[in-house]
LUMVEX-479423 format. One record per residue (C-alpha): x, y, z; residue in one letter; residue number from 0. Coordinates in steps of 0.1 Angstrom, whole numbers. Example, Ala and Ser with C-alpha at 12.3 -4.5 7.8 and 13.67 -1.06 7.14 Angstrom:
{r {123 -45 78} "A" 0} {r {137 -11 71} "S" 1} 
// end
This chain:
{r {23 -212 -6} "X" 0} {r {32 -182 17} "X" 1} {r {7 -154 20} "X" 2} {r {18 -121 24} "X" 3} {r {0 -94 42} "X" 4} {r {-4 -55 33} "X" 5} {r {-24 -29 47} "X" 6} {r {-58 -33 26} "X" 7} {r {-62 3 3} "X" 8} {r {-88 24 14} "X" 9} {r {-117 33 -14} "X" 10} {r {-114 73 -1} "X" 11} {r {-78 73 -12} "X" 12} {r {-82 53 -45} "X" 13} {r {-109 79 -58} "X" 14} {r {-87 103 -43} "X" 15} {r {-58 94 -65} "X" 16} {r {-76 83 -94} "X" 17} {r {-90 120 -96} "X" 18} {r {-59 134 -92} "X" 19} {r {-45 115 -126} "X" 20} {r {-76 124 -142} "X" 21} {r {-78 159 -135} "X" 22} {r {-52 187 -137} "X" 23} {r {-74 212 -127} "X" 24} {r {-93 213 -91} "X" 25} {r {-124 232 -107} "X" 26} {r {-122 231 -145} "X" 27} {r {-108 195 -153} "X" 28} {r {-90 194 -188} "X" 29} {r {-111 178 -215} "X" 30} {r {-103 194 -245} "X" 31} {r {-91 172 -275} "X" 32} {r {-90 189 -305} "X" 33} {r {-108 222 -318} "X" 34} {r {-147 210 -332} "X" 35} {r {-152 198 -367} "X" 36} {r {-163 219 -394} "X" 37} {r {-182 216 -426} "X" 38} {r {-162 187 -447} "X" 39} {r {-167 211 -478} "X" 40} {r {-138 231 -467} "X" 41} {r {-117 204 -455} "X" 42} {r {-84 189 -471} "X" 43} {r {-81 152 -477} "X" 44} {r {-54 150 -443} "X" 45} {r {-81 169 -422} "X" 46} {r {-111 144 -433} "X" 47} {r {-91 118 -422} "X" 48} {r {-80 135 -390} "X" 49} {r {-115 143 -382} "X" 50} {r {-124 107 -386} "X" 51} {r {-92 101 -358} "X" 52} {r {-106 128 -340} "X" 53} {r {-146 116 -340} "X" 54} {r {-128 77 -332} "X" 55} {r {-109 93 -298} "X" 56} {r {-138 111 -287} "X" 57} {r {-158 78 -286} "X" 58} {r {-134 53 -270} "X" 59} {r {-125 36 -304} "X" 60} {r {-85 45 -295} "X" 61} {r {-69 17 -318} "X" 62} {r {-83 36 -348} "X" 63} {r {-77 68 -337} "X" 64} {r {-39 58 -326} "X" 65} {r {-36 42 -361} "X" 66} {r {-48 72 -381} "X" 67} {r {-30 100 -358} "X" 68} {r {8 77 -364} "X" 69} {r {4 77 -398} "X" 70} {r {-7 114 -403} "X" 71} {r {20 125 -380} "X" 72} {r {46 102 -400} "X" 73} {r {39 129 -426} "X" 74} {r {40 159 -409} "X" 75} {r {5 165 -402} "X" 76} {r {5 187 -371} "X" 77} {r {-28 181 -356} "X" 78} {r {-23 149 -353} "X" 79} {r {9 154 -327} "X" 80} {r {-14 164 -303} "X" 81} {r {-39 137 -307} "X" 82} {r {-10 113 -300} "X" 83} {r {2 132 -267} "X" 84} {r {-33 121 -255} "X" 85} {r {-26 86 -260} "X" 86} {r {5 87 -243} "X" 87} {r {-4 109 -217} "X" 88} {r {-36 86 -206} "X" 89} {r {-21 46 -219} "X" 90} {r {-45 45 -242} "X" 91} {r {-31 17 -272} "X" 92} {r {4 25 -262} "X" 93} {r {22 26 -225} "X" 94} {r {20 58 -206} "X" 95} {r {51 78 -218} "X" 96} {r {47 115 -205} "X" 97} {r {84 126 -222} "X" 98} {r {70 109 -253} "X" 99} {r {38 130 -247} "X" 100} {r {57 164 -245} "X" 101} {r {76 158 -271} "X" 102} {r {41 152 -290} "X" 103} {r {29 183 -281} "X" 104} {r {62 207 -290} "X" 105} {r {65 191 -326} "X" 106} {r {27 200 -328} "X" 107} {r {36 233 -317} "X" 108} {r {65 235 -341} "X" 109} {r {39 224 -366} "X" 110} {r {16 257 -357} "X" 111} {r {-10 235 -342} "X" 112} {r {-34 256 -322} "X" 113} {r {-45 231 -299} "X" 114} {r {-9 218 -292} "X" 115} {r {-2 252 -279} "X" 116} {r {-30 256 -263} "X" 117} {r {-21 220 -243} "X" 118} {r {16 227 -239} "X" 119} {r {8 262 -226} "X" 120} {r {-14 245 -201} "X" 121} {r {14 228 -191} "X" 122} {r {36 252 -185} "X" 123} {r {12 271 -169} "X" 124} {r {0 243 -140} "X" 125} {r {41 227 -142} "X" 126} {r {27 196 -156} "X" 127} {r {52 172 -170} "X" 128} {r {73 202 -175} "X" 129} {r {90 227 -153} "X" 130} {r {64 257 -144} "X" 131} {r {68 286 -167} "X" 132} {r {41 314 -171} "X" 133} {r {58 334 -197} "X" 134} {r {60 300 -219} "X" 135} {r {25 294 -209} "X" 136} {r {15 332 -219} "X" 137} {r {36 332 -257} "X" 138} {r {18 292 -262} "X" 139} {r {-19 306 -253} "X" 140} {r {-19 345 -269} "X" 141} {r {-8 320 -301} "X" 142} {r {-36 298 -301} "X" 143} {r {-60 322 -291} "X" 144} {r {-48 344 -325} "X" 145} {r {-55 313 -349} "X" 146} {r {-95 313 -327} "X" 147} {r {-91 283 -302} "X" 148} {r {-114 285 -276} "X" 149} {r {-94 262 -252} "X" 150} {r {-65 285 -249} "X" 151} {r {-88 312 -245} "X" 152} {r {-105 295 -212} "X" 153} {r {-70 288 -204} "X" 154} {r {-61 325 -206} "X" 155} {r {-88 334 -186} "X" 156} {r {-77 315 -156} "X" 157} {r {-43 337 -160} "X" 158} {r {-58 364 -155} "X" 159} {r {-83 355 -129} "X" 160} {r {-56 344 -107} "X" 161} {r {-26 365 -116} "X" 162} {r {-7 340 -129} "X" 163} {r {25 360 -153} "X" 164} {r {-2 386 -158} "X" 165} {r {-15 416 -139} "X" 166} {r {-50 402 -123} "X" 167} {r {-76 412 -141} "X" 168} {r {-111 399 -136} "X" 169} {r {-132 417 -156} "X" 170} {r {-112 406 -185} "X" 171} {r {-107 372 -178} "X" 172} {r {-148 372 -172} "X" 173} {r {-150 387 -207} "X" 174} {r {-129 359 -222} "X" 175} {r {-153 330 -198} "X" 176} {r {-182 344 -217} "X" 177} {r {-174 342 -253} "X" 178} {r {-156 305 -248} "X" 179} {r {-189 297 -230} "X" 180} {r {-210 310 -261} "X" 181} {r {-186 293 -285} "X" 182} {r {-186 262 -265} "X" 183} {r {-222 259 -267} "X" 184} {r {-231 271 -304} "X" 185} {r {-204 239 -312} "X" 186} {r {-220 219 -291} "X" 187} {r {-256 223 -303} "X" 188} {r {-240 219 -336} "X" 189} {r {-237 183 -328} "X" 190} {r {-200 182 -320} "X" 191} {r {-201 159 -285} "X" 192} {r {-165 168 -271} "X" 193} {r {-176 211 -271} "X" 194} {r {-212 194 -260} "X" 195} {r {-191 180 -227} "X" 196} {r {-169 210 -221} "X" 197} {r {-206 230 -223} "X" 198} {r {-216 206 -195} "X" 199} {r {-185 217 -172} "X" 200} {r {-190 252 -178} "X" 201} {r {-229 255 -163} "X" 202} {r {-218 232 -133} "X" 203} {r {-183 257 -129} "X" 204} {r {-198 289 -135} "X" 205} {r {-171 293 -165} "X" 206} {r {-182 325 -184} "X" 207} {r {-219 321 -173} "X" 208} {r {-235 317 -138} "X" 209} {r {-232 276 -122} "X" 210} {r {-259 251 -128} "X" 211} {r {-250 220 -117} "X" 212} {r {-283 204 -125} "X" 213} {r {-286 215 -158} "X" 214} {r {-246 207 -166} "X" 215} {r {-252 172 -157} "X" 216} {r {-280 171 -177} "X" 217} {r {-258 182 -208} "X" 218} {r {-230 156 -198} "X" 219} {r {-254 128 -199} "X" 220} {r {-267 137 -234} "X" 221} {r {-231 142 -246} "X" 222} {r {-222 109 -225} "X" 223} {r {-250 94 -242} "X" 224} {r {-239 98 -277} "X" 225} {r {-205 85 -270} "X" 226} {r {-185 114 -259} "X" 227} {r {-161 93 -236} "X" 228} {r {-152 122 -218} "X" 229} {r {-184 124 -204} "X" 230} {r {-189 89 -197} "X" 231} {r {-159 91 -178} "X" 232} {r {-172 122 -159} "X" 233} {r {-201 104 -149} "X" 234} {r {-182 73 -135} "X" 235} {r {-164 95 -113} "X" 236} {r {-191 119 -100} "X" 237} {r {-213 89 -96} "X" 238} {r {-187 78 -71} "X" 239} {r {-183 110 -54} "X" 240} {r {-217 126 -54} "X" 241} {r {-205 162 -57} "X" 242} {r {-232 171 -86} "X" 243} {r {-256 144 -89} "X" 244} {r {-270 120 -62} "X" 245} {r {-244 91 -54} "X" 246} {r {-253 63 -71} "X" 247} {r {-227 34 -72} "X" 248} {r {-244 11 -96} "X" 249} {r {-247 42 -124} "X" 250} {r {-213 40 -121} "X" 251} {r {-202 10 -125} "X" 252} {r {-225 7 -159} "X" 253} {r {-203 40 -172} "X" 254} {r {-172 26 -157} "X" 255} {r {-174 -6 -176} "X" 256} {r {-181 16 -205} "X" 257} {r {-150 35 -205} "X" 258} {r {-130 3 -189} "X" 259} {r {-141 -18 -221} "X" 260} {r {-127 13 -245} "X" 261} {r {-89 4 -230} "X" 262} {r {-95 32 -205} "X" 263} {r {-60 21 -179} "X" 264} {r {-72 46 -149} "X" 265} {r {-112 29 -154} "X" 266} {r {-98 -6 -156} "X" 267} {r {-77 4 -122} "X" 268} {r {-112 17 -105} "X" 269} {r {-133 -12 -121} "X" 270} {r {-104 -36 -106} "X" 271} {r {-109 -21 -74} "X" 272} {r {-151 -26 -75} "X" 273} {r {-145 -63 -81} "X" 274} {r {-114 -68 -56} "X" 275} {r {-140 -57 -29} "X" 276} {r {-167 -69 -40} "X" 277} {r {-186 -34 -33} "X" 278} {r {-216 -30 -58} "X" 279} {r {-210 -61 -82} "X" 280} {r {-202 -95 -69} "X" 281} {r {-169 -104 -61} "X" 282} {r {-143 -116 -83} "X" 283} {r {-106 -116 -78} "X" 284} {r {-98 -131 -113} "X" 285} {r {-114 -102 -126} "X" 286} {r {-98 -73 -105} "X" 287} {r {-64 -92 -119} "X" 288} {r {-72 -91 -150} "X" 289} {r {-82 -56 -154} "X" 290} {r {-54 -43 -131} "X" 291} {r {-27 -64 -151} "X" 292} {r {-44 -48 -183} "X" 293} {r {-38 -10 -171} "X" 294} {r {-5 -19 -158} "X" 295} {r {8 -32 -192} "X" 296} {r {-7 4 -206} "X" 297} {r {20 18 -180} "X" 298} {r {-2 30 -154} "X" 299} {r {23 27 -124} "X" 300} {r {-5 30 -94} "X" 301} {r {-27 0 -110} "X" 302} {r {11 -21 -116} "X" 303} {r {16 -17 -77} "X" 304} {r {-23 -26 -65} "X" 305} {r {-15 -58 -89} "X" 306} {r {18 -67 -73} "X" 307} {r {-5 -63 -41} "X" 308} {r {-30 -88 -50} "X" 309} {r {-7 -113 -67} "X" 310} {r {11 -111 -33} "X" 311} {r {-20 -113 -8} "X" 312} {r {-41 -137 -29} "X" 313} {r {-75 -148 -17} "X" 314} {r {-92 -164 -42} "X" 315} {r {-68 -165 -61} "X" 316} {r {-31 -185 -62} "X" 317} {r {-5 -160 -45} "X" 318} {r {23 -155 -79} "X" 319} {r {53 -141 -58} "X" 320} {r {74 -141 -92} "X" 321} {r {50 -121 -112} "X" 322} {r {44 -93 -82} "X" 323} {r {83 -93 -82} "X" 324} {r {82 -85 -117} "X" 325} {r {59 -55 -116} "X" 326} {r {70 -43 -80} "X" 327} {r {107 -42 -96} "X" 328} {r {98 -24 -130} "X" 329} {r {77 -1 -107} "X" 330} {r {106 7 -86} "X" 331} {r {129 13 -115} "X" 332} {r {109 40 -125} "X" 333} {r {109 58 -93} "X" 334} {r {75 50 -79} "X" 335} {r {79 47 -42} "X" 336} {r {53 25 -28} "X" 337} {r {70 -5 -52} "X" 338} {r {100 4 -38} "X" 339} {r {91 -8 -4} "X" 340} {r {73 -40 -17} "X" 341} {r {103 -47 -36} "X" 342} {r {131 -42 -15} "X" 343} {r {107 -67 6} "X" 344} {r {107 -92 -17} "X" 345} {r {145 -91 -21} "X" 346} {r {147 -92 15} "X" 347} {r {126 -126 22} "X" 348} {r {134 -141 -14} "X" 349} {r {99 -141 -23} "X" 350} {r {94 -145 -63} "X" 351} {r {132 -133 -67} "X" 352} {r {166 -146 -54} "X" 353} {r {170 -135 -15} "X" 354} {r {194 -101 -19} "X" 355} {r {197 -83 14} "X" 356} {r {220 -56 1} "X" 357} {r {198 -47 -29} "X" 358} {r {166 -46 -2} "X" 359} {r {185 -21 18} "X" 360} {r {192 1 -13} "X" 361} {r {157 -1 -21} "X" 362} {r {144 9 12} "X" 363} {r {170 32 13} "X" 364} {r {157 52 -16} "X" 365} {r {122 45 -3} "X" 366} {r {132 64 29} "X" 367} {r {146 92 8} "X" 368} {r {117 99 -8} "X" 369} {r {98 103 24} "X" 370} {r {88 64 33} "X" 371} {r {99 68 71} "X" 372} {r {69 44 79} "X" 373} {r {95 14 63} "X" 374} {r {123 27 94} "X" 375} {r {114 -7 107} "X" 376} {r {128 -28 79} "X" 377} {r {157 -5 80} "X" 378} {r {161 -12 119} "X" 379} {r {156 -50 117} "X" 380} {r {187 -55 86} "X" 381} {r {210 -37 109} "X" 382} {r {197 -60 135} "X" 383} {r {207 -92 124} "X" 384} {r {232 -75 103} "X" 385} {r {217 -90 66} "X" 386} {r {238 -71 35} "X" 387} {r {250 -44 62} "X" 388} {r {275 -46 88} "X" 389} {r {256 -56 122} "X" 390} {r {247 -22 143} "X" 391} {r {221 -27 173} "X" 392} {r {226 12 178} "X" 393} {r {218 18 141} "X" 394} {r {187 -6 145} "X" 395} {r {172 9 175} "X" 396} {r {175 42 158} "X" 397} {r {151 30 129} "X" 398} {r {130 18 154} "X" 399} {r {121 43 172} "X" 400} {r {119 63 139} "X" 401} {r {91 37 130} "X" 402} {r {74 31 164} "X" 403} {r {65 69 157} "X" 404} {r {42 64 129} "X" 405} {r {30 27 130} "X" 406} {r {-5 25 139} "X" 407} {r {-15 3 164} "X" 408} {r {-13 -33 150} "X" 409} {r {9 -64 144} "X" 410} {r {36 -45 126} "X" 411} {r {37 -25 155} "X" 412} {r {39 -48 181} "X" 413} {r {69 -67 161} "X" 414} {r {86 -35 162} "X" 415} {r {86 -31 194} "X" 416} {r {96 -65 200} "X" 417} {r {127 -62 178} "X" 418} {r {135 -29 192} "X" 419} {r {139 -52 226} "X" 420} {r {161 -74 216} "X" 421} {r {183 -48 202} "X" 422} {r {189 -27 235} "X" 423} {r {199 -62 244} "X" 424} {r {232 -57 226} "X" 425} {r {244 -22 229} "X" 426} {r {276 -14 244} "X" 427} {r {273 14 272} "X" 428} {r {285 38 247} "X" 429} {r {256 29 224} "X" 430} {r {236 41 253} "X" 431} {r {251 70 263} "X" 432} {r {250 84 225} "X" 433} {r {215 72 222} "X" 434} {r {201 88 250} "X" 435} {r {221 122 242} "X" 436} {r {196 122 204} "X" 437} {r {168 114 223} "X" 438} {r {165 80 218} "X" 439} {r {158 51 249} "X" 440} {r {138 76 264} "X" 441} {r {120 47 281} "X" 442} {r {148 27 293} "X" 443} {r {173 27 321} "X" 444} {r {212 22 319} "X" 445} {r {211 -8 340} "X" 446} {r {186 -27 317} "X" 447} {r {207 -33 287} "X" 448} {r {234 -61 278} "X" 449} {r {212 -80 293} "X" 450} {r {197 -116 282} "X" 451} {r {168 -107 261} "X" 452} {r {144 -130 278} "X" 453} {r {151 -108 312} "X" 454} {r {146 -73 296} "X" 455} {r {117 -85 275} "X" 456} {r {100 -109 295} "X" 457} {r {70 -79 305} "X" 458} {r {66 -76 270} "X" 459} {r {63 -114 259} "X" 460} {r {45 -119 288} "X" 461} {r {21 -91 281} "X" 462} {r {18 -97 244} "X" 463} {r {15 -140 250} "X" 464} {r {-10 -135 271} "X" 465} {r {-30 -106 259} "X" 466} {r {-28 -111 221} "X" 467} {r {-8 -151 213} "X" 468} {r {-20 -150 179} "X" 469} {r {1 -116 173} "X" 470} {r {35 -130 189} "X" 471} {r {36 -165 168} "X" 472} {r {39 -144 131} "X" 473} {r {57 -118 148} "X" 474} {r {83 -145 162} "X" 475} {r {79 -167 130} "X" 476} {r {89 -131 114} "X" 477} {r {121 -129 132} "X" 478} {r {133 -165 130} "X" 479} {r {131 -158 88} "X" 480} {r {158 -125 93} "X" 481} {r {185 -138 119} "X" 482} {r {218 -135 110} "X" 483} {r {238 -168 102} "X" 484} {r {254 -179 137} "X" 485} {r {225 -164 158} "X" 486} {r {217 -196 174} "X" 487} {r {212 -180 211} "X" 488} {r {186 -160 194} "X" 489} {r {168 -187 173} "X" 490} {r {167 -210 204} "X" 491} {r {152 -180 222} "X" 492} {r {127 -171 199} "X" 493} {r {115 -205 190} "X" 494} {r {106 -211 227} "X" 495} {r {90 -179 227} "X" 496} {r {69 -190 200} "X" 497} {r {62 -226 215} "X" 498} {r {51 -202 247} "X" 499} {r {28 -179 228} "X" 500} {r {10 -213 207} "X" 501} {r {7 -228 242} "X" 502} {r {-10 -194 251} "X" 503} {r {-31 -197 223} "X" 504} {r {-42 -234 227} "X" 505} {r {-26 -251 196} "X" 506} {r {-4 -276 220} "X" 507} {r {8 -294 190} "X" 508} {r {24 -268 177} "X" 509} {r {39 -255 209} "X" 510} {r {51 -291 218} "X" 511} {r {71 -291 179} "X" 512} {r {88 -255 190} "X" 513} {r {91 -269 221} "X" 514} {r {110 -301 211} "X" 515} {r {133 -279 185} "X" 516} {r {144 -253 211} "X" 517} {r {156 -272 231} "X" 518} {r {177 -293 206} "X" 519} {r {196 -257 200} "X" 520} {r {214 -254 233} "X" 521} {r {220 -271 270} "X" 522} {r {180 -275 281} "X" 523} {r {171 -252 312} "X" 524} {r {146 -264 343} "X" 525} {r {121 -240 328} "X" 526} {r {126 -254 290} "X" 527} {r {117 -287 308} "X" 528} {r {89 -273 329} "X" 529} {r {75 -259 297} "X" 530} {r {73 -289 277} "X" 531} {r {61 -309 307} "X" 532} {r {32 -282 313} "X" 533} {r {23 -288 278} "X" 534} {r {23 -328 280} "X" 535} {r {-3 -323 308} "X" 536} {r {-25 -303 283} "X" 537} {r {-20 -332 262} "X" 538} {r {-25 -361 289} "X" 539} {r {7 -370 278} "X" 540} {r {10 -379 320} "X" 541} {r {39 -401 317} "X" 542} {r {64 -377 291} "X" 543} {r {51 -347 318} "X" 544} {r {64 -367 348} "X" 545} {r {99 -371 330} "X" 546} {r {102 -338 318} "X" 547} {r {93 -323 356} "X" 548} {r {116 -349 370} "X" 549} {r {144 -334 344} "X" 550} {r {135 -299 356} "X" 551} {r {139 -308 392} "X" 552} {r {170 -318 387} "X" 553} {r {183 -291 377} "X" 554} {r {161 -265 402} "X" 555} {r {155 -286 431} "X" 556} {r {143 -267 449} "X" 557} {r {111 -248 424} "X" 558} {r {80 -257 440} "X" 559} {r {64 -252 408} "X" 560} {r {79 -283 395} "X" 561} {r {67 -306 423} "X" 562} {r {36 -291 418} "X" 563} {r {33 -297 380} "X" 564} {r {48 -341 382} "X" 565} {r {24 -340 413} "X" 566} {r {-4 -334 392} "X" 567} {r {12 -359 362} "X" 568} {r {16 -385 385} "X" 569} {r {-24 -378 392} "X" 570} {r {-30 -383 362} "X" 571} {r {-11 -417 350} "X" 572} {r {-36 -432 379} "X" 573} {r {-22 -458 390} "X" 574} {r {-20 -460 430} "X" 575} {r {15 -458 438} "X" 576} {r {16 -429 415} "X" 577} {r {-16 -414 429} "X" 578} {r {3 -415 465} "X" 579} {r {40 -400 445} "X" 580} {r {21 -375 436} "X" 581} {r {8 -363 466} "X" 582} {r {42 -364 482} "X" 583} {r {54 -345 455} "X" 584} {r {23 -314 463} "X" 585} {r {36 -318 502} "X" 586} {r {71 -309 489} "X" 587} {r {59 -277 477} "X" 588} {r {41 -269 501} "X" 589} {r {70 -274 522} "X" 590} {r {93 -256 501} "X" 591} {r {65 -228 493} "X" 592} {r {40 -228 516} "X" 593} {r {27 -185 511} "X" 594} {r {27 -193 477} "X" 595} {r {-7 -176 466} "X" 596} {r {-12 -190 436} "X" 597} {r {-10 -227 448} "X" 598} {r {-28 -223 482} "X" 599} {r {-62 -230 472} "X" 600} {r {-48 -266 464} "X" 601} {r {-28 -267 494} "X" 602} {r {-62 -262 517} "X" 603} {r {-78 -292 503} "X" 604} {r {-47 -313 508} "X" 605} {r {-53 -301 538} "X" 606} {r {-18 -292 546} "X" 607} {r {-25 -258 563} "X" 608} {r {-43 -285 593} "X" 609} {r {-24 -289 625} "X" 610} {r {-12 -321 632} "X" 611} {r {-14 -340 669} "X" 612} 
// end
């Protein structure tokens, strides 16, 4: 089974990411739910219920809280609208659905649900899932903040602090900060855990009273502590990051599991990660799968792509090219670009999906589109070898460049370069001369190209066979998988380039197979000869390296470096007519190549640099 490589994720840019879905706001992260519960003398039959949906969300149980909030809504029962836009917002029970989540919140609205303006105004006022719009944001909030909710009110606030549709105003939105921060609180030590966690945020944010970080923390805990999973979700991710509280990784991976095991998708993505790197808690790939494969079937689109990832790279576990395919391609569908690149990969290989290479190149197309220049490459190499677009070296060398840009230093790199190469190799002069006028070829002389590849690229194989051999075989082994049908020259080519750069690298049986098969593809060459014949003396395959240096020689009679390579096989079948062959055969070249530095040191104890009488 193949296994395919990606650039490993960094941790920095998953808690990076997975902060940015979790919070909207860079200071004051939304946690509201729904407005605190109040004495269940005054409360109707629907709102009991409701408040039983409500108490369910706030501590993880989601299935009862989805299944309560449905049927209430089925009747009309506004609050309950905005309890379901949290489910679909966050995956939680059903898929992540954002349209589905607006539409939630403006039939709560059209209920006169105070918190579902006070969301939907929040919204509109940050351009969340709907276009930004202050003086929709300004009608939702004054609304909600007439029928007494405190989170449109903290909401309001922030309007005014910043100027936002409003004339700035501090001192009033101070004055609105301190009486949600003595409403938040009085709820709170009422016993209702959701204002308890919002209390919490206010003392570390200095929201209507001045910041303590210690003593919020404090107040999350205790609200974490009696199931708020808000604050047990806080406290995974500031465990992580250390802004409040000392860093402590294995605090957070008890709360993580906590809110993973409620059906958390953005906790089972960061709990995935933990066990995928083994950071913390042992090890264990099955489990990272299964917790990533359980947030992407709640729609979460970045935990769909990290599980195309792993089912692709493997490790531990069996590479499943057809399943990544499947989530890579209903990723893409839904515009998120990283699948788009695996994807269009997959299509372009015919890895767990039938080989397409128009379809790749529409996918890295729209990849490139949406700012993906670092996939130029894959662009560069289709109009290469001409796969599901019409064959344009120009075109290719322009996506190469592009990409040589922005790759970091690396094996991707290094094959970009190399195909880059081999497409100045077959430009027209024109190509050249248009190139060169946008900036392109900067590094390459008029005179270089239309020629064989193996002359205008032998520096490069030479450098990168002998410098880095285990680079160049995947890197070849890459390009032999995209050539064009009829691109025999350049398949014979490259699989003697690869039998050169295993021979560089020691595995001789490998270079002998290449060997064998390149030269099956086209009339041998003295140096195709030379080369197998240098590897038969690795092998002590003395007699098959005397015939292959005898073929050489007669096609180059005159290379000393052939004499000197069945001189030393003839050596080596010991035998003492071949013993004296081959030292004719090191007199020869000498003869032929006497200066030749390289061989000299052999020459002087022959002892052919000694006059004769």
């Amino acid at each position: 089974m193949v296994r395919f490589s990606f650039v490993p994720l960094f941790v920095g840019f998953c808690a990076a990411l997975v902060g940015a879905c979790q919070t909207g706001e860079n200071q004051r992260p939304d946690t509201s739910l729904l407005t605190p519960s109040v004495s269940s003398k005054t409360l109707s039959a629907d709102q009991r219920v409701f408040q039983s949906a409500r108490h369910a969300f706030g501590v993880g149980d989601y299935q009862t809280s989805y299944a309560i909030a449905s049927r209430l809504a089925s009747e009309g029962y506004a609050p309950a609208y905005n309890l379901l836009h949290f489910h679909y917002t966050r995956g939680l029970v059903v898929k992540i659905d954002r349209q589905v989540a607006v539409e939630m919140l403006r039939k709560g609205v059209a209920g006169g649900d105070p918190l579902a303006e006070a969301n939907l105004g929040g919204w509109y006022r940050r351009g969340t899932n709907v276009e930004k719009d202050y003086a929709k944001a300004l009608a939702l909030l004054r609304s909600s903040i007439a029928k007494g909710n405190t989170v449109a009110k903290e909401r309001l606030a922030i309007m005014y602090a910043r100027g936002q549709g409003v004339e700035k105003d501090i001192a009033l939105a101070r004055k609105m900060e301190r009486e949600v921060f003595n409403l938040t609180k009085a709820e709170g030590d009422a016993g209702d855990i959701q204002s308890l966690h919002r209390h919490g945020l206010h003392l570390i944010h200095g929201v209507g009273t001045r910041k303590d970080p210690d003593e919020g923390v404090e107040v999350i805990k205790r609200a974490a502590g009696a199931g708020s999973m808000a604050a047990i979700e806080w406290l995974a991710r500031e465990y992580s990051r250390g802004r409040y509280m000392r860093r402590d990784l294995k605090r957070r991976i008890y709360w993580l599991t906590k809110s993973a095991d409620a059906g958390v998708p953005i906790s089972q993505l960061n709990l995935a990660f933990s066990y995928k790197l083994g950071s913390v808690i042992e090890r264990d790939e099955r489990k990272a799968l299964d917790l990533m494969r359980a947030a992407a079937e709640q729609g979460l689109r970045f935990a769909a792509h990290e599980l195309s990832r792993l089912l692709l790279t493997g490790g531990t576990i069996q590479p499943d090219p057809v399943e990544a395919a499947y989530w890579s391609k209903d990723n893409a569908e839904s515009g998120f670009v990283p699948s788009m690149v695996i994807y269009g990969y997959l299509l372009e290989i015919g890895a767990g999906v039938a080989q397409d290479f128009v379809a790749a190149h529409s996918w890295y197309q729209k990849a490139l589109a949406k700012g993906r220049r670092d996939i130029s490459d894959r662009l560069g190499r289709l109009y290469l070898y001409g796969n599901g677009v019409e064959k344009d070296p120009a075109k290719a060398v322009r996506y190469f460049e592009q990409s040589l840009k922005i790759l970091r230093a690396g094996p991707r790199k290094v094959r970009t370069e190399w195909l880059r190469q081999i497409a100045i190799t077959q430009l027209s002069p024109d190509d050249v001369i248009a190139l060169k006028a946008d900036g392109f070829l900067g590094d390459v002389s008029s005179e270089s190209v239309g020629k064989a590849a193996s002359n205008l690229t032998a520096a490069v194989i030479e450098r990168l066979s002998r410098d880095a051999p285990e680079k160049l075989v995947p890197l070849l082994t890459d390009t032999l998988k995209h050539l064009a049908p009829g691109s025999e020259g350049t398949k014979r080519t490259t699989i003697l380039l690869r039998s050169v750069a295993h021979y560089r690298a020691g595995r001789f049986k490998e270079a002998l197979s290449d060997a064998d098969l390149g030269m099956t593809l086209g009339d041998p060459r003295a140096v195709d000869f030379a080369h197998r014949g240098q590897i038969h003396l690795k092998m002590e395959n003395f007699a098959d390296a005397r015939s292959d240096f005898t073929s050489a020689l007669r096609l180059a009679p005159d290379d000393a470096r052939y004499y000197i390579g069945r001189g030393f096989a003839q050596i080596g079948i010991r035998r003492p007519e071949n013993i004296i062959a081959g030292f004719l055969d090191f007199r020869k070249a000498f003869d032929l190549d006497p200066a030749n530095a390289k061989f000299r040191p052999l020459f002087e104890r022959l002892g052919f640099f000694k006059k004769t009488i």
